[in-house]
C-alpha positions as CSV (number, residue, x, y, z in Angstrom):
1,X,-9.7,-35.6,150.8
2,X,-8.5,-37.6,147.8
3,X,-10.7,-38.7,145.3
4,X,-10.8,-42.7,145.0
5,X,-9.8,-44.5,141.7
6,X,-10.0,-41.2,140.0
7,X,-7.7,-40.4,136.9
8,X,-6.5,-37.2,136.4
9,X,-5.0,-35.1,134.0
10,X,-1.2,-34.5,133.8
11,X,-0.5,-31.3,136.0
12,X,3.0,-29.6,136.1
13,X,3.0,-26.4,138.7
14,X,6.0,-24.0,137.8
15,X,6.9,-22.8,141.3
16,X,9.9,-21.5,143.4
17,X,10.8,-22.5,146.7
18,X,10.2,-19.3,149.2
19,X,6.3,-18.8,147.3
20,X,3.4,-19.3,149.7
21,X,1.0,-19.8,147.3
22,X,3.0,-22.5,145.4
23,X,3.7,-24.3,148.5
24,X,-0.2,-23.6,149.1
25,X,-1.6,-25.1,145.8
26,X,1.1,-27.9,145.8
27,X,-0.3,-28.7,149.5
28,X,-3.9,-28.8,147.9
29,X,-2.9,-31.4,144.8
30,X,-1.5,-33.3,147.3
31,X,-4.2,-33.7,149.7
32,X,-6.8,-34.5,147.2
33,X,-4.2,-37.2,145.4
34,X,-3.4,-35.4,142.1
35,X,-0.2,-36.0,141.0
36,X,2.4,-33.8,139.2
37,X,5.2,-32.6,138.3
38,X,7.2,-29.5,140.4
39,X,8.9,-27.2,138.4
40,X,11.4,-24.8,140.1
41,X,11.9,-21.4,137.5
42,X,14.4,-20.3,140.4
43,X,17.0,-22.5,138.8
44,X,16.0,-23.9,135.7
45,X,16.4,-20.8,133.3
46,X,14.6,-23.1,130.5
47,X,11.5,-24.0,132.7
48,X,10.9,-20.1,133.2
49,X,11.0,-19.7,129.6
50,X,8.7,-22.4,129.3
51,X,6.3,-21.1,132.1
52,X,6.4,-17.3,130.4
53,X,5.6,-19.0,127.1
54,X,2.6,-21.2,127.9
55,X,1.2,-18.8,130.1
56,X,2.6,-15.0,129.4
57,X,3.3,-14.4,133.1
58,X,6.6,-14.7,134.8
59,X,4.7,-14.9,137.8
60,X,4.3,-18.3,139.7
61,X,2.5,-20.5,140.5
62,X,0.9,-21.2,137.0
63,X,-0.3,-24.7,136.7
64,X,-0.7,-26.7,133.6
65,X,-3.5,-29.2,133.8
66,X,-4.0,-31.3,131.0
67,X,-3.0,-28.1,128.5
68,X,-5.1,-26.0,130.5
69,X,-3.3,-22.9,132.5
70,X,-4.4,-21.4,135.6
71,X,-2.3,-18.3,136.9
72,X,-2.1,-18.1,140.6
73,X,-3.9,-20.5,143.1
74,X,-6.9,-20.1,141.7
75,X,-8.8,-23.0,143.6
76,X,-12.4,-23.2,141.6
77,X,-10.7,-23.3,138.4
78,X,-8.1,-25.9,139.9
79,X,-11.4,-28.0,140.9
80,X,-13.0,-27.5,137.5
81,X,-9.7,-28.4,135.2
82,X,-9.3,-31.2,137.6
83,X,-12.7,-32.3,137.0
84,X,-13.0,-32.4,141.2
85,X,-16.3,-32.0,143.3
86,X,-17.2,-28.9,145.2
């Protein structure tokens, strides 16, 4: 359930379109209100760069919270980057 009147801080999620677990964390920003930005490495060359670079995996989803990456859907360190409640 979203979190009322709270700010959070930028999130961009490098995903691709067939991945079940970036459809799955993009599901869970969503629910509890976090905005952000959806990056597709399937066809942006430059993004996959980008996502390699900031996080050393090719692998997706990586999220970048506020500066801060997680690898994977990695829901108690979503929560605590997010500053969310249990």
């Amino acid at each position: 359930m979203p979190e009322a009147g709270k700010t959070f801080p930028k999130v961009i999620i490098f995903t691709t379109p067939t991945c079940t677990y970036c459809n799955a964390a993009k599901r869970y920003l969503r629910e509890r209100g976090v905005p952000f930005k959806d990056v597709d490495v399937s066809r942006d060359a430059a993004a996959a760069r980008d996502m390699v670079r900031r996080s050393g995996q090719s692998g997706v989803p990586v999220l970048d919270i506020g500066g801060k990456i997680v690898v994977g859907f990695d829901r108690p360190k979503i929560d605590q980057y997010l500053g969310l409640r249990k």
